[in-house]
N, C-alpha and C positions, 0 to 999 in steps of 0.2 A: 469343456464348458465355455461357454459363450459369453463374455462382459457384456451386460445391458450398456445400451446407449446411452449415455447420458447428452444433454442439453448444456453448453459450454455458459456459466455464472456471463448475467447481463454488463457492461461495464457499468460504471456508476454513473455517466452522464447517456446514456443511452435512456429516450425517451419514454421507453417502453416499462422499463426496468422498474418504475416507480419510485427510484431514488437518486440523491443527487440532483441538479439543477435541470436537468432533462424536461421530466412533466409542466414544469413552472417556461424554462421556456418554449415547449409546443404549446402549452396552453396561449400563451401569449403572441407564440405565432402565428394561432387558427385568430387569435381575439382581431390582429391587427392583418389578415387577410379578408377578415369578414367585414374589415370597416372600407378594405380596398373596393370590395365587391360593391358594398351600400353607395361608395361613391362614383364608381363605373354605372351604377344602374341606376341613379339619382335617387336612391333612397335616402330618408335623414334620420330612419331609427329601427332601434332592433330593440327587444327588448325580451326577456327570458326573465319565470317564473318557477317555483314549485314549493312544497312541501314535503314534510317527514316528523316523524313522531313515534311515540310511543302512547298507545289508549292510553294500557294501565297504568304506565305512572303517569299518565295524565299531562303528556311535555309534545307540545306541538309548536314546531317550526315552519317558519314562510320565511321564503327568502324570493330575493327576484333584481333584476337593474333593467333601467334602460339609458341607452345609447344615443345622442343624437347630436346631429352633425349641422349646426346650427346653420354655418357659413363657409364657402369652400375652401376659402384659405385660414378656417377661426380652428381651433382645438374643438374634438368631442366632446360634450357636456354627457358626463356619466353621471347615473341617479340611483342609489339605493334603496330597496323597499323590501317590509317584512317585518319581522319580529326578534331578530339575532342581529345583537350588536358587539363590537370587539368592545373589550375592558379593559382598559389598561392594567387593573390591579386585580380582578377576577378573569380573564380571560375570554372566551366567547359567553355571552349569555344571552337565553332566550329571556324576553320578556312578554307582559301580557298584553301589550299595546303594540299593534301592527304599526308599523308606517308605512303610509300610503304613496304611491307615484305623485308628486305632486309638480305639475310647471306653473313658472310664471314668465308671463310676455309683461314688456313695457310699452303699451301702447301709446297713440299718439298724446288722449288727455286723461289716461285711466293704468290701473297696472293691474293685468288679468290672473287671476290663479285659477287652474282647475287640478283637482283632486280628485282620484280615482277612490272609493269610497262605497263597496258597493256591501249587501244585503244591510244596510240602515237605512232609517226615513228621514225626512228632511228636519224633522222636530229634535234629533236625537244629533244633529252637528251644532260645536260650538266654535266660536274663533273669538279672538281675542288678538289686538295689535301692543305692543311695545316700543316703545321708541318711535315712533311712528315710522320705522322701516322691519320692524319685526312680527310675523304672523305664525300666531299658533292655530292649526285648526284640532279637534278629535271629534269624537263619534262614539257616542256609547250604546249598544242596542246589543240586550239576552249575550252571546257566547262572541260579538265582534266589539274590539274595541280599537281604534285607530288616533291615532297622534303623530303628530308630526309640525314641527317650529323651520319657517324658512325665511330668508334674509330675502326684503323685497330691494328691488333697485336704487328706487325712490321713497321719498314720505310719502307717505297717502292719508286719505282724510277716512277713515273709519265710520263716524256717523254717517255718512254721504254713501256707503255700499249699496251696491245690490246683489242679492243673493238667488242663487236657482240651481234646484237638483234634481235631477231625471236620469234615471237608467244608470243609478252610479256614480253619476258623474256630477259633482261639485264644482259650482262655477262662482267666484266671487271677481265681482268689477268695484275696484277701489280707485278713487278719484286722482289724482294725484295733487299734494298742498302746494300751495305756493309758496315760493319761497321768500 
């Protein structure tokens, strides 16, 4: 009788394997290969999205980042978006308010933010400043809800914005205060 073959157990840092520090660092390898690439071929962003859920219990997840490589010798600016956030004292939790990609430029007399913000109307975005370096935007429209709070550069002058939304895409020009 013949012993089947058996397959020899993965070691533990073998990246295949699933366990041990392996996956975490090939994941990290391909991360920081792909930012070699973006910068060999003058790109300055990458940016990956998706979803998962379950209908019936009614639990739906977006997750997504984006990448960008502001200036060639500055660090990557990594940006979060979706609906899952870590908790310190609950662990991962989905919530009902997406967060949106949102950047902000410092221009020369204004500080620009644009917000990806897409199946809402433009009647259905609110924003709100703080501190006068702090902006919240959200979006409430039927089964999309979006929020998201970001630190601007500068003070800015809030009365003085101008506001425009087309195809998604959320554009706020805020002035910048004097000091």
């Amino acid at each position: 009788m013949k012993k089947p073959k058996t397959k020899p157990a993965a070691p533990a840092d073998d990246p295949d394997s699933g366990m041990g520090p392996g996956p975490i660092f090939a994941g990290l390898r391909a991360c920081l290969n792909r930012l070699s690439e973006m910068a060999d071929k003058g790109q300055n962003e990458w940016t990956r999205a998706g979803e998962f859920g379950d209908e019936q219990k009614g639990v739906k997840g977006t997750y997504g980042f984006s990448v960008r490589l502001m200036e060639a010798d500055g660090p990557p600016v990594v940006e979060n978006c979706g609906n899952i956030r870590a908790d310190a004292t609950h662990g991962t939790v989905i919530e009902s308010a997406r967060e949106p990609l949102v950047d902000v430029f410092n221009e020369n007399d204004h500080v620009l933010v644009i917000a990806e913000l897409p199946r809402v109307e433009e009647k259905d975005i609110a924003y709100e400043l703080y501190d006068r370096t702090r902006l919240r935007i959200a979006a409430v429209r039927q089964d999309r809800r979006y929020s998201k709070e970001v630190e601007l550069p500068v003070p800015v002058i809030l009365s003085k914005a101008c506001a425009s939304y087309q195809n998604g895409i959320f554009e706020l020009r805020l002035p910048k205060a004097a000091c």
